[in-house]
Residue, then its C-alpha position, 0 to 999 in steps of 0.5 A: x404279317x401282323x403287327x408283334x411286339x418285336x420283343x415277343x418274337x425272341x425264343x421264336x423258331x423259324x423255318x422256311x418255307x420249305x421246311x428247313x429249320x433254321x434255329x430260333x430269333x436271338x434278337x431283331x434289329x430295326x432302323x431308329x428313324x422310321x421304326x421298320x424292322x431291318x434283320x431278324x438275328x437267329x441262333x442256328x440250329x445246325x449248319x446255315x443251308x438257308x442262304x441268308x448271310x451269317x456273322x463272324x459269331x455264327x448267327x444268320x440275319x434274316x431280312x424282315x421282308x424276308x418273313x411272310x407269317x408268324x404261325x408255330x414258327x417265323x416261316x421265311x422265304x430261303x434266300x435267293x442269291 
């Protein structure tokens, strides 16, 4: 993916990519030493059928590697576990 302004991807959806839509980016976390990127934190759209993790508060973190382009919306690759 190309270089973004982490706060420029909030209010963005994300799909996967197989075409479920997941919701849109509430918040993105990133490591304070080396300024990577960790989890991308997504307000969902309806239930979590993407296999990604989700908070006592009902968001789902997306890891950061997850993510593989920024088109019309955040397309990631559907958890694997």
């Amino acid at each position: 993916m190309e270089q973004v302004l982490a706060s420029s991807l909030s209010g963005y959806s994300v799909m996967t990519t197989t075409g479920a839509e997941l919701g849109v980016v509430n918040n993105v976390t990133a490591d304070l030493q080396t300024g990577e990127l960790e989890y991308f934190r997504i307000d969902l759209n309806g239930n979590n059928t993407s296999g990604f993790r989700e908070t006592d508060d009902g968001h789902v973190l997306v890891p950061a590697g997850a993510v593989s382009e920024k088109s019309d919306y955040l397309l990631v690759e559907p958890a694997t576990d």
